[in-house]
LUMRO-274401 format. One record per residue (C-alpha): x negated, y negated, z. Coordinates in steps of 0.1 Angstrom, whole numbers, plus 5000, padded with zeros to 4 digits. Each point is the difference from the previous one (the first is absolute). Example, Ala and Ser with C-alpha at 12.3 -4.5 7.8 and 13.67 -1.06 7.14 Angstrom:
<recs>
487750455078;498649664993;
</recs>
This chain:
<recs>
500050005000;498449644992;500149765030;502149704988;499249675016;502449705000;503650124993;502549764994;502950045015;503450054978;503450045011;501050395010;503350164991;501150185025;502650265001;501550335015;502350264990;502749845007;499949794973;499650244970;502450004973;501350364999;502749974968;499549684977;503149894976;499649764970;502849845011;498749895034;498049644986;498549945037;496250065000;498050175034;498149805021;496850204982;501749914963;500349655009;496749965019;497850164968;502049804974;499449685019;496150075007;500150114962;501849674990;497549765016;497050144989;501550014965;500549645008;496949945014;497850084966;498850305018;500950264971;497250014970;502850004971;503849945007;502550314992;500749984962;502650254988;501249834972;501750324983;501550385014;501950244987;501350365003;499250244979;502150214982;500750325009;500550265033;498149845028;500249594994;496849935003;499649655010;497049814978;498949685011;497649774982;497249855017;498049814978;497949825028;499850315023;495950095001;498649694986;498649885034;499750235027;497850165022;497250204983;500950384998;498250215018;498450284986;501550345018;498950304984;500750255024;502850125029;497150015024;498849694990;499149795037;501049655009;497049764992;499949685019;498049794970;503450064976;502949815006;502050115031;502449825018;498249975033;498849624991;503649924982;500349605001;502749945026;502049814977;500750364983;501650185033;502949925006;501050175032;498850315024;502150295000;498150165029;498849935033;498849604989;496550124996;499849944963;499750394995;503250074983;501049724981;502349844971;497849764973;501349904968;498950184969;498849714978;500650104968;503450125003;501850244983;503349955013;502249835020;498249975038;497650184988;498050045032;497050275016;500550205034;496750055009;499550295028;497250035027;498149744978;496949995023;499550384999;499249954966;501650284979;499550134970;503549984977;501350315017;503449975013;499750105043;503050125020;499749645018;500749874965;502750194990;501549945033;499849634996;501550024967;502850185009;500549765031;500049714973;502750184977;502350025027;499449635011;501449924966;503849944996;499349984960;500650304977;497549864979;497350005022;497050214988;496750145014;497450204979;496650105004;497150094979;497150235008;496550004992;499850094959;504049884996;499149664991;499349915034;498149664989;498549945038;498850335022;500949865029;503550135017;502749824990;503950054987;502149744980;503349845008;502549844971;503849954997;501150144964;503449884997;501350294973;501750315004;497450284994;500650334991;497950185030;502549865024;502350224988;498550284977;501250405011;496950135018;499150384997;499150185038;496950135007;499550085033;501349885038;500549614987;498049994969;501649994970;498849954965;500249754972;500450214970;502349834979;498449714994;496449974975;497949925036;499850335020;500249995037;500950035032;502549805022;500950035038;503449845008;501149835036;503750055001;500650075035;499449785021;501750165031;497150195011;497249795019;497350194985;500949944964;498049704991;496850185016;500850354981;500249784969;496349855009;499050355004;501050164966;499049704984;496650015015;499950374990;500949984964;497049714996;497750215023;500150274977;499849774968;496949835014;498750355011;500450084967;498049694989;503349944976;500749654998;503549895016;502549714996;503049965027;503149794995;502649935032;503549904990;502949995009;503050284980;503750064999;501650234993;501849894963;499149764974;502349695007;500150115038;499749695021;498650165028;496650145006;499850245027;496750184988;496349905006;498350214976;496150074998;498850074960;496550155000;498450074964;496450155000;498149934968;497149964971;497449815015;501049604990;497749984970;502049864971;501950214984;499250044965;503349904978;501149804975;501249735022;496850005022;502350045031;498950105035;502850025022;500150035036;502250015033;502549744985;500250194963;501050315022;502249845017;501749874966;498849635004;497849934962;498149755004;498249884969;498049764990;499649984965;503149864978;499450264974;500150315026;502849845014;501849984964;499150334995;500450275029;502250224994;501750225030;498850314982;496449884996;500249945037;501450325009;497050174986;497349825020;501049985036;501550404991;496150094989;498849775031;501850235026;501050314989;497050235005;499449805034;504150085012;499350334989;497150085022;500849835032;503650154998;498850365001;497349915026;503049855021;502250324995;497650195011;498249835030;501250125037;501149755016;500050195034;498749755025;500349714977;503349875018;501449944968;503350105006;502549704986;503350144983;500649964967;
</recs>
């Protein structure tokens, strides 16, 4: 861990329990504390000049076809940000002279979300790719590599349930995934569109994991639809944990999306939290006509592109293939590893 001199002090959420948003309704307009807090904090920084470029979306559209993919233009999106790192392997360490978020300016955080050390904390992400587009960075001064931790996770899913928007998402990353800083770190956003993983038919697979096969990115997904049992948030952190565990074991590169789900398109309530986990290719581009390398947000059905003519051009089917040959082989051998681990003295016992 780096000893960290000076730290400024920024305000601190606090919360408990009690104050998680179990069942979320389009209907209901009110915003949580947390909602109205982070899009505040978001707002004045925006205001404040702190972003490098503004959020430009000047076009978006839905594909044609089975899944309504969402594409997005970005045109500005990557023309000033922070230098990519080079990450070439899962194992690959944390190393303090690349960019890490340890010596963020304080004009980027915009609030603690643990104890009001600085150590788990909100900051801005300054080129934007949506709407509060903001970083949850976990046990910043342990310095991590881009490995997603059961604290994490936990935090994450503390966070999703703060929310009183159905169109609050979190995703993740890993090391090789187009993870552009190895340092731990998830990403916040409000997407205000109906997507089609909040309400796809899911496949089961064992205890509460269930599969993603009808849709061209192959994975997992663990649902929280229960919320009677006091041990189902924490048995949700656990299989979660266990799915990347074995993904990262596996040195197969992992991307992780929390939303929330209902039950049917055109439902107005969401009574789901559902965890999507897809292993894999390593993130080198992929090699296709339209010179696209999609990651957590592409799974999730969120395009975004920024070049006009790719925009113009994509074609559901075209996209269909790629994220299908990104994750197919990985889905295929995590799920038998899962089927045929023993869980004995795991204490992974949630229902389905």
């Amino acid at each position: 861990m780096l000893e960290i001199s000076g730290i400024t002090k920024v305000p601190t959420f606090q919360y408990e329990d009690k104050d998680f948003n179990l069942v979320v309704t389009t209907a209901n307009g009110l915003k949580s504390r947390f909602d109205s807090f982070l899009t505040e904090k978001w707002q004045d920084a925006r205001e404040n000049g702190i972003f490098w470029v503004d959020l430009n979306i000047p076009k978006e559209r839905t594909l044609p076809g089975n899944y309504g993919f969402l594409a997005q233009l970005h045109p500005d999106k990557g023309k000033k940000r922070r230098k990519l790192q080079v990450i070439t392997s899962m194992l690959q360490p944390f190393d303090s002279r690349e960019f890490n978020f340890t010596n963020l300016p304080n004009e980027e955080i915009l609030f603690d979300v643990g104890n009001g050390d600085g150590n788990d904390i909100v900051a801005v992400n300054v080129s934007p790719s949506g709407k509060y587009h903001s970083l949850l960075i976990v046990e910043r001064f342990k310095c991590l590599p881009q490995r997603a931790t059961r604290h994490s996770i936990e935090k994450a899913v503390d966070l999703m349930l703060l929310s009183n928007s159905p169109y609050f998402r979190i995703i993740f990353n890993s090391s090789c995934a187009h993870a552009s800083v190895n340092h731990l770190h998830w990403h916040l956003y409000y997407l205000k569109r109906d997507m089609p993983l909040e309400s796809i038919k899911l496949n089961h697979l064992r205890g509460p994991v269930f599969m993603l096969k009808e849709f061209p990115a192959k994975g997992f997904c663990l649902k929280l639809s229960s919320f009677s049992d006091p041990n189902a948030i924490g048995d949700l952190v656990s299989w979660t944990y266990f799915i990347i565990d074995r993904l990262h074991k596996s040195e197969i590169p992992y991307s992780v999306c929390l939303t929330r789900a209902k039950e049917n398109i055109g439902d107005n309530v969401y009574e789901d939290v559902r965890v999507y986990i897809w292993g894999r290719k390593p993130g080198t581009r992929v090699t296709n006509r339209f010179d696209f390398a999609p990651s957590v947000c592409e799974f999730f059905g969120h395009l975004i592109i920024t070049s006009r003519q790719l925009y113009d051009e994509l074609t559901e089917e075209s996209v269909d293939k790629i994220l299908n040959d990104l994750t197919s082989d990985s889905f295929s051998a995590v799920r038998d590893d899962v089927l045929g681990m023993d869980l004995n003295g795991k204490e992974l016992i949630m229902a389905p």
